[in-house]
C-alpha positions as a printed Julia matrix, in Angstrom:
286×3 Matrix{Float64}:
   0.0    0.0     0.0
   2.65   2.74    0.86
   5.8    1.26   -1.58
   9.43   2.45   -0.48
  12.94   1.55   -1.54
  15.78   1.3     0.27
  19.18   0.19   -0.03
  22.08  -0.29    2.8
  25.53   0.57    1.71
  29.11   0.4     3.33
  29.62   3.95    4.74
  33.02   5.1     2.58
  34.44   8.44    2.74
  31.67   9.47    4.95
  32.21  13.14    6.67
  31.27  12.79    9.84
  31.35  16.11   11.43
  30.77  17.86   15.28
  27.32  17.48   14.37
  26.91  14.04   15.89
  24.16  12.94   13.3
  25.68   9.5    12.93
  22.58   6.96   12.76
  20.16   9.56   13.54
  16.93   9.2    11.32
  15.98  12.03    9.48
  12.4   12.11    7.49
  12.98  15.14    4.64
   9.22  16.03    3.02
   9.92  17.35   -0.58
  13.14  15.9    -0.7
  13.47  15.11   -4.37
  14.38  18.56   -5.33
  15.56  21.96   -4.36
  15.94  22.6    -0.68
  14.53  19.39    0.01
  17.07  17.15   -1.83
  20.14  19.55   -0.94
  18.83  18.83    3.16
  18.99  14.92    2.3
  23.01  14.92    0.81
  23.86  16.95    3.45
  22.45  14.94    6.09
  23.48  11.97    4.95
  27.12  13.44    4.6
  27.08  13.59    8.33
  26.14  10.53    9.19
  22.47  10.48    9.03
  19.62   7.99    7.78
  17.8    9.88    5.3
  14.33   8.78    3.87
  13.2   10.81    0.86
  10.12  11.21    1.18
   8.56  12.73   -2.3
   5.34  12.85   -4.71
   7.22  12.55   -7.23
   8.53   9.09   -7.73
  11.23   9.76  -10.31
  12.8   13.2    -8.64
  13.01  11.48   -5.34
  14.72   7.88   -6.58
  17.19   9.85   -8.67
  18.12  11.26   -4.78
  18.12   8.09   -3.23
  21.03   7.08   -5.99
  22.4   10.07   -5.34
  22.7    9.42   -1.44
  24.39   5.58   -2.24
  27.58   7.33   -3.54
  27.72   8.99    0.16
  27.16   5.21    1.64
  24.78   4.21    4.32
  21.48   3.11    4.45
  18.83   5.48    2.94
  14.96   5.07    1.69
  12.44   6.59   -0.56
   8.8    6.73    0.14
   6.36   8.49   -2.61
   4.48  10.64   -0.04
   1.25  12.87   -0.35
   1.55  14.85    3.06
  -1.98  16.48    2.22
  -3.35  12.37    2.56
  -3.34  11.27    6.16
  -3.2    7.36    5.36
  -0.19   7.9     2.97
   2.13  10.51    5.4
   1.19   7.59    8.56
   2.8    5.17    6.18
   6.2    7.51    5.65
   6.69   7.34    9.27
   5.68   3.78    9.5
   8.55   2.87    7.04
  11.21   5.49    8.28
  10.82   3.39   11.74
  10.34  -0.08    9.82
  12.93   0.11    7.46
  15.64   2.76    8.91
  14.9    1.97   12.52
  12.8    4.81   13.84
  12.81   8.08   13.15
  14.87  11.4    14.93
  14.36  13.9    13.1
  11.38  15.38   10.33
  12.13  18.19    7.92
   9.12  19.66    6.85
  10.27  20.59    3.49
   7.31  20.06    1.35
   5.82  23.06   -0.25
   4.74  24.96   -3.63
   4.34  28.51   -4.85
   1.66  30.15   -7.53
   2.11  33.72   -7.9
  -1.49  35.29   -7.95
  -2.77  38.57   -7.09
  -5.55  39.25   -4.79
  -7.28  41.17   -7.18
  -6.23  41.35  -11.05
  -8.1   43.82  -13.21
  -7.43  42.33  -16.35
  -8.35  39.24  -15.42
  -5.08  37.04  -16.11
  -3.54  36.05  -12.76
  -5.68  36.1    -9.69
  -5.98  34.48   -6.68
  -8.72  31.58   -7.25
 -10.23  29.32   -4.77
  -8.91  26.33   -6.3
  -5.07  28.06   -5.71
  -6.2   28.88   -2.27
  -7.02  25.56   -1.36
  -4.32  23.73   -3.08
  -1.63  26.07   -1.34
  -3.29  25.88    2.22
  -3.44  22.11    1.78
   0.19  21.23    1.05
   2.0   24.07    2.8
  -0.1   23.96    6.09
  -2.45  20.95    6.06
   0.88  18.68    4.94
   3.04  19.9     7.87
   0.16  19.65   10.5
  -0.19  15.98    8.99
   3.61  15.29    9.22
   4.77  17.09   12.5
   1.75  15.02   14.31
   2.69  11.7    12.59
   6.48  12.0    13.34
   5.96  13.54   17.08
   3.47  10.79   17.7
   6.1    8.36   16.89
   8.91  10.04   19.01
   6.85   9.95   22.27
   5.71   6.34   21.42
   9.34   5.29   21.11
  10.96   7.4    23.8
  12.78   9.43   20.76
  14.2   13.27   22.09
  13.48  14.42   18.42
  13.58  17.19   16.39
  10.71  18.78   14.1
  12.38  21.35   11.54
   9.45  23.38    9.82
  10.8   24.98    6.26
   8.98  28.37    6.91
   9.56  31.7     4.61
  11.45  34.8     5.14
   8.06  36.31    3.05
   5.9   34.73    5.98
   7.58  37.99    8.13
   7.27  40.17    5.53
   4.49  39.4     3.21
   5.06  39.42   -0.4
   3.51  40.87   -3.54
   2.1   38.25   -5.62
   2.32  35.53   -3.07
  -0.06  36.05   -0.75
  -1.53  32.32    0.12
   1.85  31.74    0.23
   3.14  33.84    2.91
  -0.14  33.52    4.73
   0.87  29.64    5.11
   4.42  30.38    5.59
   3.21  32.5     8.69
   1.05  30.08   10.12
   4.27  28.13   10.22
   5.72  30.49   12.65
   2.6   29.98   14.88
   2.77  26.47   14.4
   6.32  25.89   15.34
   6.15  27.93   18.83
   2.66  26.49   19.38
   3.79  22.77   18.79
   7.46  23.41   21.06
   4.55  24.84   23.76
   2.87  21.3    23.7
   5.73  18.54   23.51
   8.86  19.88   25.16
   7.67  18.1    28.35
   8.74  14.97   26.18
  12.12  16.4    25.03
  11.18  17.03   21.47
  12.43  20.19   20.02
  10.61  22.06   17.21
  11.91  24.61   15.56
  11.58  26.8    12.4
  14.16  28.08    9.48
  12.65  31.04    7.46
  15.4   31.06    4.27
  14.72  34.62    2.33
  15.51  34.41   -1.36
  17.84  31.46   -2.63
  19.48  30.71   -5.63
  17.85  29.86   -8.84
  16.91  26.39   -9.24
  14.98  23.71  -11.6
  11.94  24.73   -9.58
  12.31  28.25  -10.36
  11.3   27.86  -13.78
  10.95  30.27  -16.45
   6.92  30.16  -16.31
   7.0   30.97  -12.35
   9.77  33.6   -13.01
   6.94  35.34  -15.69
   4.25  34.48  -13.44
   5.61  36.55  -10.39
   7.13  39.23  -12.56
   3.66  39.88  -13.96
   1.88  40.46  -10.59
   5.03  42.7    -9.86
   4.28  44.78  -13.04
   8.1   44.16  -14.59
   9.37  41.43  -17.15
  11.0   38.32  -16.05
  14.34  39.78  -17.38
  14.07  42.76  -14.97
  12.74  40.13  -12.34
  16.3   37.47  -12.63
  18.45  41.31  -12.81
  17.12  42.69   -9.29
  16.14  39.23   -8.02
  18.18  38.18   -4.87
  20.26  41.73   -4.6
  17.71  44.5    -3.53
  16.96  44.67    0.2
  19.65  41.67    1.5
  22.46  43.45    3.06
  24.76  40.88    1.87
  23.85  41.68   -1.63
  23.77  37.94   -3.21
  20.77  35.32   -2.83
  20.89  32.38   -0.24
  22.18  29.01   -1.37
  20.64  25.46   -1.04
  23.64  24.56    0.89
  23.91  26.79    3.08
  19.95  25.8     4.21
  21.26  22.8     4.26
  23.87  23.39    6.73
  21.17  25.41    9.47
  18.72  22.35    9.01
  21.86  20.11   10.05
  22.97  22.43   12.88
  19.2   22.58   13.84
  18.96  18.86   14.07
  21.61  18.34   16.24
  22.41  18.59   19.63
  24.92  21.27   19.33
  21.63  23.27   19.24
  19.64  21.29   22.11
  18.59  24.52   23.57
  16.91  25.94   20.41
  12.85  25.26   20.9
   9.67  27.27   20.0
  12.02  29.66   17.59
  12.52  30.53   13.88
  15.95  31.0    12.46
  15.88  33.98    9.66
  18.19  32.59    7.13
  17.92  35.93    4.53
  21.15  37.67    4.18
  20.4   40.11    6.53
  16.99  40.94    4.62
  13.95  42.43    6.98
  11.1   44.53    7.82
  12.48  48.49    7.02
């Protein structure tokens, strides 16, 4: 009913760093592309059991090959995290086949640039995009955190739940409204959750990444999409795009989210509970 693949390799030129990650068991929603799959290598670089957990079964196989050339034992699971029955059978087979699970990375998320109201009638904010946002951007991590915390206090587990958040869910953004509205509720989430299960010594916590590097999911119909609700071209859009407003005047990398999720889901940050990590260059409210 809920397939997975795994495969156990000889750890070989495995990095194990100060992190102290080694054997830990790390669930990553989303992890076949972008933020999500650059979480997984770098987990599994220090030591960690990663399960891929994905939609989409081709992007998140080509990560699990990706995360045998690092060695160690690693899984993919196609997961829908807006479908209760299938996100209670990622957790099932994280603890099943990797041998419980320490850590969740609620990665899992899309973006449709829409406006609120459009007067010409070609890009607003329907129902249908409401609903379809809400559903995987809030619904899925609500369906996750309580699947993977419910696990931890069965098993005893002093976990960690990392909720991907937005720098835009501070700010608000033009164009992305439903998105930064769920991205916010993520900040509420994350400090309401950490309210409710620290007694059992499971840490949740938030990273809020601002703008990142371009990717395959930034893709040249998203890039016109939000530069038309901005009232500029795309090729204005990729010029300014990661430079105005951030201090450090360059766009995050995936890596370097990577690195704060791994840092996050150690114990070198065992005090770190209820709280959001900005991760934006220095980029904020004026």
């Amino acid at each position: 009913m809920h397939g997975f693949k795994i495969r156990s390799l000889r750890v070989r030129d495995m990095n194990i760093s100060w992190l102290n990650l080694e054997d830990k068991v790390a669930v990553v929603t989303g992890g076949g592309s972008g933020v999500g799959r650059a979480c997984c290598l770098e987990l599994a670089r220090n030591g960690a059991r990663v399960c891929v957990a994905d939609i989409m079964q081709q992007n998140g196989e080509a990560v699990l090959k990706e995360l045998e050339s690092i060695g160690g034992m690693h899984s993919f699971v196609k997961t829908d995290v807006t479908s209760l029955e299938s996100v209670i059978g990622m957790a099932s087979a994280a603890n099943e086949q990797l041998g419980g699970l320490d850590i969740l990375v609620n990665n899992a998320g899309i973006n449709i640039p829409a406006l609120l109201v459009d007067p010409a009638g070609k890009q607003e904010l329907t129902e249908q995009i409401w609903d379809r946002t809400a559903s995987i951007n809030q619904k899925g991590a609500f369906l996750c955190a309580q699947a993977a915390i419910r696990s931890m206090i069965q098993t005893g587990t002093h976990g960690v739940v990392i909720n991907m958040a937005s720098e835009s869910g501070l700010e608000g953004s033009a164009g992305q409204s439903i998105y930064a509205a769920t991205k916010a509720a993520l900040y509420s989430l994350t400090r309401s959750w950490a309210k409710e299960v620290g007694t059992h010594g499971i840490r949740v916590v938030g990273l809020a990444p601002g703008i990142l590097e371009v990717t395959g999911l930034r893709t040249e119909a998203y890039e016109e999409a939000l530069a038309y609700t901005r009232g500029t071209t795309a090729e204005a859009l990729r010029k300014d795009y990661g430079k105005s407003g951030i201090p450090l005047g360059r766009p995050g990398t995936l890596q370097e989210v990577a690195n704060a999720v791994c840092f996050l889901a150690s114990e070198r940050a065992s005090y770190a509970h209820g709280t959001i990590l900005n991760l934006s260059g220095g980029k904020s409210r004026a």
